[in-house]
C-alpha positions as a Markdown table, in Angstrom:
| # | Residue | x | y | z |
|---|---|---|---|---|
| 1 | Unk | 0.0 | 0.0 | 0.0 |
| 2 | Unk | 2.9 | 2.3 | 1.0 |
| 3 | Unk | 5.0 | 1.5 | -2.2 |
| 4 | Unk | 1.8 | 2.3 | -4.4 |
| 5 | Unk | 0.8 | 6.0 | -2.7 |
| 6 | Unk | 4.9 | 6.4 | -3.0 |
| 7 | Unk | 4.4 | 5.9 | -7.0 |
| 8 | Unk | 1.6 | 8.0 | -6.9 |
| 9 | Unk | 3.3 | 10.9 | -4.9 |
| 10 | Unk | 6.6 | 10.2 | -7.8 |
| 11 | Unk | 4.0 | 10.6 | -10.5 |
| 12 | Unk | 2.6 | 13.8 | -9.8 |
| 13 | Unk | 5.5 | 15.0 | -8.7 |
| 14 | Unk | 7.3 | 13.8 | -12.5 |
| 15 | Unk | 4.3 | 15.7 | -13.8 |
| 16 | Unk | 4.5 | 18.7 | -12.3 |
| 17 | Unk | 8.1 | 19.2 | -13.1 |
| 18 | Unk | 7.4 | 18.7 | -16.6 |
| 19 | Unk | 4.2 | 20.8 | -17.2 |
| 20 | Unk | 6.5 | 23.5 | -15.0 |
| 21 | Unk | 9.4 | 23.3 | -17.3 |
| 22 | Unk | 7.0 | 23.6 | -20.6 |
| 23 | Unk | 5.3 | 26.2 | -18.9 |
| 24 | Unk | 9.0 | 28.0 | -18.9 |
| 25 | Unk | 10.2 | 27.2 | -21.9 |
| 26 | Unk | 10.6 | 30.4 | -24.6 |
| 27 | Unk | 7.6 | 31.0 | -26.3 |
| 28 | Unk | 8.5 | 29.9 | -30.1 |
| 29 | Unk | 7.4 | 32.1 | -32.9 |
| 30 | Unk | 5.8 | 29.6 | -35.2 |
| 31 | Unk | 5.8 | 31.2 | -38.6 |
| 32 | Unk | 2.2 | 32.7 | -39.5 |
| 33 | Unk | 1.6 | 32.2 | -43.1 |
| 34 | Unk | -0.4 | 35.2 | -43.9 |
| 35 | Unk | -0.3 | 34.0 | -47.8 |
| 36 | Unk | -3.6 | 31.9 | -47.3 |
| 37 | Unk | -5.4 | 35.2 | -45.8 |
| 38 | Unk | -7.0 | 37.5 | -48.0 |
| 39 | Unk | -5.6 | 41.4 | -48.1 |
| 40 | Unk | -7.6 | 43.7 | -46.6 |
| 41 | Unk | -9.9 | 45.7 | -49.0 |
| 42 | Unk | -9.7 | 49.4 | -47.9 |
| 43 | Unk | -12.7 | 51.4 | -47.6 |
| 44 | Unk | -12.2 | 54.7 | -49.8 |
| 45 | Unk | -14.9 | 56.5 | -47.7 |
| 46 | Unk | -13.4 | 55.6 | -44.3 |
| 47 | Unk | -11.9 | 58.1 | -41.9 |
| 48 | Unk | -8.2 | 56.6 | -42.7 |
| 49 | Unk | -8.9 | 57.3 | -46.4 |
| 50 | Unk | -10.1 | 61.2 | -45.7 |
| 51 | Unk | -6.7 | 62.1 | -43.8 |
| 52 | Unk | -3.6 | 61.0 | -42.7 |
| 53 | Unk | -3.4 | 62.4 | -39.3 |
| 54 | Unk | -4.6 | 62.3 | -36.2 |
| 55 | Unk | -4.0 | 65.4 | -33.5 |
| 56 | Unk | -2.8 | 63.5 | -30.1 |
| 57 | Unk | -4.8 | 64.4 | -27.1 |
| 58 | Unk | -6.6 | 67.1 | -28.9 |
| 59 | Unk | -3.2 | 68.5 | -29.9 |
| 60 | Unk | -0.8 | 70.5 | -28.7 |
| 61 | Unk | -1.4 | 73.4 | -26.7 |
| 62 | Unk | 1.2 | 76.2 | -25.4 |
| 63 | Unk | 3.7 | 73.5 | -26.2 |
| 64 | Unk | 2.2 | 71.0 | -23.4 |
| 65 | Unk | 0.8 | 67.7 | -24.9 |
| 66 | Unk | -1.8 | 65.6 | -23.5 |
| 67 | Unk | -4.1 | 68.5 | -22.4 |
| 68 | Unk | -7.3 | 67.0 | -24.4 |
| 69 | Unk | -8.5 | 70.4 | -23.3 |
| 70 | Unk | -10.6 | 73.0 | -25.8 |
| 71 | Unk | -8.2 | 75.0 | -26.3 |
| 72 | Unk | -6.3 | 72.4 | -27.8 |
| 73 | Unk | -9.2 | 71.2 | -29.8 |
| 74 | Unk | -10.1 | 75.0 | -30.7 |
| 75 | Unk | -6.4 | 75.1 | -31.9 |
| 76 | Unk | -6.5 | 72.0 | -34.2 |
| 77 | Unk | -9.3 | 72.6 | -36.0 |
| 78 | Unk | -8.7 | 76.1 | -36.5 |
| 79 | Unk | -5.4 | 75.0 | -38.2 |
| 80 | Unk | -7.0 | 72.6 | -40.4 |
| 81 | Unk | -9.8 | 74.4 | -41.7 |
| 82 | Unk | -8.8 | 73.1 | -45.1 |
| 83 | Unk | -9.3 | 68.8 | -44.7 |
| 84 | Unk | -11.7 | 67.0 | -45.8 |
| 85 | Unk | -12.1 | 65.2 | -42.3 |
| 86 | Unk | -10.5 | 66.1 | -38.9 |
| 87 | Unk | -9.5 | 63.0 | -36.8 |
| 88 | Unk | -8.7 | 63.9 | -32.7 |
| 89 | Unk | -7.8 | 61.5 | -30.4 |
| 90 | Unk | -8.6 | 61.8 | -26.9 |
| 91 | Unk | -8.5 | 60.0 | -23.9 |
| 92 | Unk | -11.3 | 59.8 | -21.6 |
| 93 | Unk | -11.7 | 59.0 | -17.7 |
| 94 | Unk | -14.2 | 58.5 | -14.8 |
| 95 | Unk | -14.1 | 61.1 | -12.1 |
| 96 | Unk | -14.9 | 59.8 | -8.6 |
| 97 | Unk | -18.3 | 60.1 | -8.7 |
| 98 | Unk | -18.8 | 58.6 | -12.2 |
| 99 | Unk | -18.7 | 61.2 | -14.7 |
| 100 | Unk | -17.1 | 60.9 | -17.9 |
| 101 | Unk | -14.3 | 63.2 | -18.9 |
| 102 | Unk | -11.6 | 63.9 | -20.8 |
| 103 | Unk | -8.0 | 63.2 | -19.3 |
| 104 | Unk | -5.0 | 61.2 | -19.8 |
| 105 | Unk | -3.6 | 60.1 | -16.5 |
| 106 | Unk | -5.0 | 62.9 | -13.4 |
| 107 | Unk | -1.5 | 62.3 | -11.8 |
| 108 | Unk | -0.2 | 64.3 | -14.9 |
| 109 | Unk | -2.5 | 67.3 | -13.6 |
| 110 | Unk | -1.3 | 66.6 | -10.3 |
| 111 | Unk | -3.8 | 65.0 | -8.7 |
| 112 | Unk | -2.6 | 62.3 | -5.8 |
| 113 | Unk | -6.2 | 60.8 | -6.4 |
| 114 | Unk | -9.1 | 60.0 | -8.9 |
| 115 | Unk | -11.1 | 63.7 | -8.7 |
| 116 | Unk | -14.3 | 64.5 | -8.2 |
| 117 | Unk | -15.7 | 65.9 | -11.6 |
| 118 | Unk | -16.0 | 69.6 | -9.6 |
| 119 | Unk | -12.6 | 68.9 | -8.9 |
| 120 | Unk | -11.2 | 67.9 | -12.0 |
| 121 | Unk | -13.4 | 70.9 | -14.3 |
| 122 | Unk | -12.1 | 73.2 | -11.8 |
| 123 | Unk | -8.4 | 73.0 | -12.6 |
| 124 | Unk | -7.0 | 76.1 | -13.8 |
| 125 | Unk | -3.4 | 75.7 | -13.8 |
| 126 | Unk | -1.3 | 75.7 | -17.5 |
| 127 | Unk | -4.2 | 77.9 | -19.0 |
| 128 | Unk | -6.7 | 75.1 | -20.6 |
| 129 | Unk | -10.0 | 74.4 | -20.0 |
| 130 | Unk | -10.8 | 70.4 | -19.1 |
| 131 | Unk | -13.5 | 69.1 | -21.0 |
| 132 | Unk | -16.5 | 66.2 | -20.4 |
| 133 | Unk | -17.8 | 64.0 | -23.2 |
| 134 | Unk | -20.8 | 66.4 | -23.3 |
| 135 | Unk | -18.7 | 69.0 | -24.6 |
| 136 | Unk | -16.8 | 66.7 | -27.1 |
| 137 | Unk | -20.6 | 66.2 | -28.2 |
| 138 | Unk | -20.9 | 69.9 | -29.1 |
| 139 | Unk | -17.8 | 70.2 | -31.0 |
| 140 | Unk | -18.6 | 67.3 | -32.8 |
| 141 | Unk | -22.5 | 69.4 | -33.3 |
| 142 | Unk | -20.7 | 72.0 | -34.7 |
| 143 | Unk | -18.2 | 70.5 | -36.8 |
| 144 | Unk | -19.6 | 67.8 | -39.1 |
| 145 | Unk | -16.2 | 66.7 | -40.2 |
| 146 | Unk | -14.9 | 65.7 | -37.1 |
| 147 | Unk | -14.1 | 62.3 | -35.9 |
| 148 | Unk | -13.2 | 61.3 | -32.2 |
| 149 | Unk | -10.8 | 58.1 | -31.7 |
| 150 | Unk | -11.3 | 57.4 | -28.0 |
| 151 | Unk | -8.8 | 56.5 | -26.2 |
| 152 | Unk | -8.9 | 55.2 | -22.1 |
| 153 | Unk | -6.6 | 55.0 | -18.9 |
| 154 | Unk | -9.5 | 54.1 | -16.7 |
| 155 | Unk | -8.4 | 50.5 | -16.3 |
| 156 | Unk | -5.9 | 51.8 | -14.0 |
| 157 | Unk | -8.5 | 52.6 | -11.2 |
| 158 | Unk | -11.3 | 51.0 | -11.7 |
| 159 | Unk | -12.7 | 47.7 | -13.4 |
| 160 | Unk | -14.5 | 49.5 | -16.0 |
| 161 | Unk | -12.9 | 49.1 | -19.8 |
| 162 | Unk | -13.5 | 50.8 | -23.2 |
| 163 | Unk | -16.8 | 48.6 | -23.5 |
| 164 | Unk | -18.5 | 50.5 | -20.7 |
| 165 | Unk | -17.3 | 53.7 | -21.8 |
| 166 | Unk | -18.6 | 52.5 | -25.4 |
| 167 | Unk | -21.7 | 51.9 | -23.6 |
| 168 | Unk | -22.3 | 55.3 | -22.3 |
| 169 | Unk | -20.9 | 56.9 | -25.2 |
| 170 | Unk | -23.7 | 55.1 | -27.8 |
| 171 | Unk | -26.3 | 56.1 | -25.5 |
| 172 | Unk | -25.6 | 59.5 | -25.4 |
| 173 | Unk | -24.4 | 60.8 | -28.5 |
| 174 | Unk | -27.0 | 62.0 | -31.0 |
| 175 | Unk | -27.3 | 58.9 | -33.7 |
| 176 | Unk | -26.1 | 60.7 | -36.2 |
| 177 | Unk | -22.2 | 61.1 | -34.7 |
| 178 | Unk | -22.1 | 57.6 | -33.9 |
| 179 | Unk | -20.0 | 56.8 | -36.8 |
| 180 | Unk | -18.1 | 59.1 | -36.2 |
| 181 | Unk | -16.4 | 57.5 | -33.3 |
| 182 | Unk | -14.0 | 55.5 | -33.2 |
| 183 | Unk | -12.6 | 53.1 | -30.2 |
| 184 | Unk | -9.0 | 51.8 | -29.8 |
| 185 | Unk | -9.7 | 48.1 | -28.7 |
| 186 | Unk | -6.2 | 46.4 | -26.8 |
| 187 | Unk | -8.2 | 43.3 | -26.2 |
| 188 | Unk | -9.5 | 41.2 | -29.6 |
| 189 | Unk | -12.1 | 39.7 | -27.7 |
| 190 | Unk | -13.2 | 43.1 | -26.9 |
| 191 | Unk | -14.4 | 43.7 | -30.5 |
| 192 | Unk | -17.3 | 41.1 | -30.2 |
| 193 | Unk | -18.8 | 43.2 | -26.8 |
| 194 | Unk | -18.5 | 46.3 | -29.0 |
| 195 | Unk | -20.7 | 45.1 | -31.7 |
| 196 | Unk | -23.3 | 43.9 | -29.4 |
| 197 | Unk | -23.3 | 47.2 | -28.4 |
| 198 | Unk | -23.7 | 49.0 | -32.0 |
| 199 | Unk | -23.4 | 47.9 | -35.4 |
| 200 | Unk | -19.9 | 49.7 | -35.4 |
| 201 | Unk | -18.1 | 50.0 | -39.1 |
| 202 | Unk | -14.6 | 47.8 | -39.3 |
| 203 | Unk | -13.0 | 50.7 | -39.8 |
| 204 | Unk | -14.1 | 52.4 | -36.7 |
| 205 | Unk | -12.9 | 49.8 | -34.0 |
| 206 | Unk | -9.0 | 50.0 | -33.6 |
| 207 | Unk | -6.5 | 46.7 | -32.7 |
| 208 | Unk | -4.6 | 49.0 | -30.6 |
| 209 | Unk | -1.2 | 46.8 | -29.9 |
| 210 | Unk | -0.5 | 48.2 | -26.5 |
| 211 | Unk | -0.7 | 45.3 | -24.2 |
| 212 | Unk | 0.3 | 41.2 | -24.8 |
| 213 | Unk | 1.9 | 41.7 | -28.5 |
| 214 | Unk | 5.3 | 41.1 | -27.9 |
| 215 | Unk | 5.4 | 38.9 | -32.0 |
| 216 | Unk | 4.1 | 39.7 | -35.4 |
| 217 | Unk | 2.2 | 37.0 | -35.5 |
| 218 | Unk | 0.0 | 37.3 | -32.7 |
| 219 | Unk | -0.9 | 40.9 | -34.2 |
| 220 | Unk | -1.8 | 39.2 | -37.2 |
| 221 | Unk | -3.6 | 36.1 | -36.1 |
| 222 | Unk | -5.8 | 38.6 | -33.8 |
| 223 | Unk | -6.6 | 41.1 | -37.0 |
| 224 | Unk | -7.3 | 38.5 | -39.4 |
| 225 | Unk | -9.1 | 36.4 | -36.1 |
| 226 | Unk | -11.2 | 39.1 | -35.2 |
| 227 | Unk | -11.6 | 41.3 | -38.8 |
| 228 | Unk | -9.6 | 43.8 | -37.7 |
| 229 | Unk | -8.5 | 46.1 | -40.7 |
| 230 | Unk | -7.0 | 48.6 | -38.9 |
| 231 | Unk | -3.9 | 48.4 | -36.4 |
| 232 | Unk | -2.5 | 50.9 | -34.5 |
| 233 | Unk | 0.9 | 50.6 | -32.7 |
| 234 | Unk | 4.4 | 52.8 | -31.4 |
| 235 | Unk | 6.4 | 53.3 | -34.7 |
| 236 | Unk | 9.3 | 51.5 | -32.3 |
| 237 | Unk | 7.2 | 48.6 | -32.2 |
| 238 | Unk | 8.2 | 46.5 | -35.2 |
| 239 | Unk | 11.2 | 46.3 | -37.5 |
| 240 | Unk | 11.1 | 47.0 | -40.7 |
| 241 | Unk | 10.6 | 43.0 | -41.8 |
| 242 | Unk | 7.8 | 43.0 | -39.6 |
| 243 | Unk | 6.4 | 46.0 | -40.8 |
| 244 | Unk | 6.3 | 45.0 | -44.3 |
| 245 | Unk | 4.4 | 42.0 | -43.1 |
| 246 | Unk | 1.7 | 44.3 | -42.5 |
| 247 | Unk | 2.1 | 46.4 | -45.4 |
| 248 | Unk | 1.8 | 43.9 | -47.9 |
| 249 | Unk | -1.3 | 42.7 | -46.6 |
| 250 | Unk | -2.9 | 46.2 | -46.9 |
| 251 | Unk | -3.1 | 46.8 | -43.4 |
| 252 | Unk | -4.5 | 50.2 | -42.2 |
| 253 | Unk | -1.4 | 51.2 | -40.3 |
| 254 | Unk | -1.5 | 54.1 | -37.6 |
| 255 | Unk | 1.6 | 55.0 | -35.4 |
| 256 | Unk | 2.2 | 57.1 | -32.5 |
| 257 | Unk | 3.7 | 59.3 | -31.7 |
| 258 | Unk | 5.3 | 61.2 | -35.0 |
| 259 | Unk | 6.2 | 65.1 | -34.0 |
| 260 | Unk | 8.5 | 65.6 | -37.0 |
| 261 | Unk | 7.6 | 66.4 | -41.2 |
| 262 | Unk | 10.5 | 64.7 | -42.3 |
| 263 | Unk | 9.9 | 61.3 | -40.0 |
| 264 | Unk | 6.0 | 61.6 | -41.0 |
| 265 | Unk | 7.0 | 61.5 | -44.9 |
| 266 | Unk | 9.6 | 58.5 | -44.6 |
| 267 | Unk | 6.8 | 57.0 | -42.5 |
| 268 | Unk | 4.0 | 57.0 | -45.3 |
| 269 | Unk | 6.4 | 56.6 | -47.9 |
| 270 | Unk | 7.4 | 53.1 | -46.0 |
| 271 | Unk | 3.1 | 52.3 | -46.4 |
| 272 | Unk | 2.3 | 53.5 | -42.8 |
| 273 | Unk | -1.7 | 54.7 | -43.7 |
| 274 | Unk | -1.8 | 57.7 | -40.7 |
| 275 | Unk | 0.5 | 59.3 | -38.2 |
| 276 | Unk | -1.2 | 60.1 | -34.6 |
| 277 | Unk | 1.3 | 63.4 | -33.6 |
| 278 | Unk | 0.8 | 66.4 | -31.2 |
| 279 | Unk | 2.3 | 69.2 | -33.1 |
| 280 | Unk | 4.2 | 68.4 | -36.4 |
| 281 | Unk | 7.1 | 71.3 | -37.0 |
């Protein structure tokens, strides 16, 4: 009886070494053949074929970035009067009490702590105004060419994601500038919560490779996967093999953060679709 629980305990134990040593074993990049996949047919009505870039934050404003304030708005839309279509990127937050607005991290205002909404609409310093998603509603009222590409932190501090943020955003926004959004998804999976919520155009929900895509091929088994067409990613993030991966497919390419003329022309010369950048000089 003893001799067979000892077997026992020496099997597990052989079994748990081994599924512990596959577990730690390098995670092998088995080629993706992305020859049997389709390209990606383009949309010549989308956003990504109206412009090719995107102010950062709302822009740049008295040379600070990330203010995704209205003066930085005001600024960036004054100064392309003359596009077709106005893409702005901006991040968006829950105050303490719930509210949505629009902020990148509060610790970059100076807050030690998730503000109140009074709290956070009452900061005066650096010379910008905050804003809320009602007033993002107004500019898009009073701009017909403008598209917001939302953006979110609020993972950080709570457990909400960019679904319920979705949520509230497609509820509240007149149905007529609801394709006119456009949501930077780091999760895949996210994608099928979003459609449940509206019938959102591919070109509008965003693979944003931000967290877990450390290969190629994981970015392009999730947008083929998932039907993503458009990718967004730091212009660091791939070498130039792996970018041409992407390119050849006819992948919508968006990088961040590109502050420079000369680096946004070798950048869409190379294939790259549109440029996210706070204040090209």
């Amino acid at each position: 009886m003893k001799k067979k629980i000892l077997l026992c305990v020496i099997a597990i134990i052989i079994v748990a070494i081994i599924y512990i040593v596959i577990a730690l074993l390098p995670y092998k990049d088995e080629y993706f053949d992305e020859s049997k996949m389709p390209n990606i047919v383009r949309n010549e009505n989308a956003w990504y074929s109206k412009t090719n870039m995107i102010a950062h934050a709302g822009g740049i404003f008295n040379n600070l970035d990330h203010t995704n304030s209205k003066e930085a708005i005001e600024s960036f839309l004054m100064s392309t009067v003359d596009e077709e279509i106005r893409v702005v990127e901006l991040d968006f937050d829950y105050t303490s009490d719930n509210v949505l607005v629009c902020s990148h991290l509060y610790r970059d205002k100076g807050f030690r702590y998730v503000p109140t909404y009074e709290e956070y609409m009452s900061y005066d310093k650096d010379g910008f105004t905050p804003m809320d998603f009602n007033d993002v509603i107004k500019y898009m009222e009073n701009n017909s060419n403008l598209y917001i590409m939302v953006d979110t932190k609020v993972e950080q501090h709570t457990d909400k994601t960019i679904v319920d943020i979705a949520i509230e955003m497609i509820n509240k926004i007149p149905n007529e500038y609801k394709d006119r959004l456009i949501f930077q998804l780091y999760y895949p999976k996210q994608k099928e919560q979003m459609m449940k919520i509206y019938n959102f155009k591919e070109e509008n929900l965003v693979l944003s490779l931000y967290k877990g895509y450390p290969l190629i091929n994981d970015a392009l088994k999730d947008a083929y996967n998932y039907h993503f067409s458009v990718i967004l990613f730091n212009k660091k993030f791939f070498n130039d093999d792996e970018l041409q991966r992407l390119i050849n497919k006819n992948f919508v390419l968006v990088v961040y953060t590109v502050n420079k003329q000369n680096e946004k022309d070798k950048l869409l010369d190379k294939g790259i679709t549109v440029t996210i950048t706070d204040n090209l000089y």
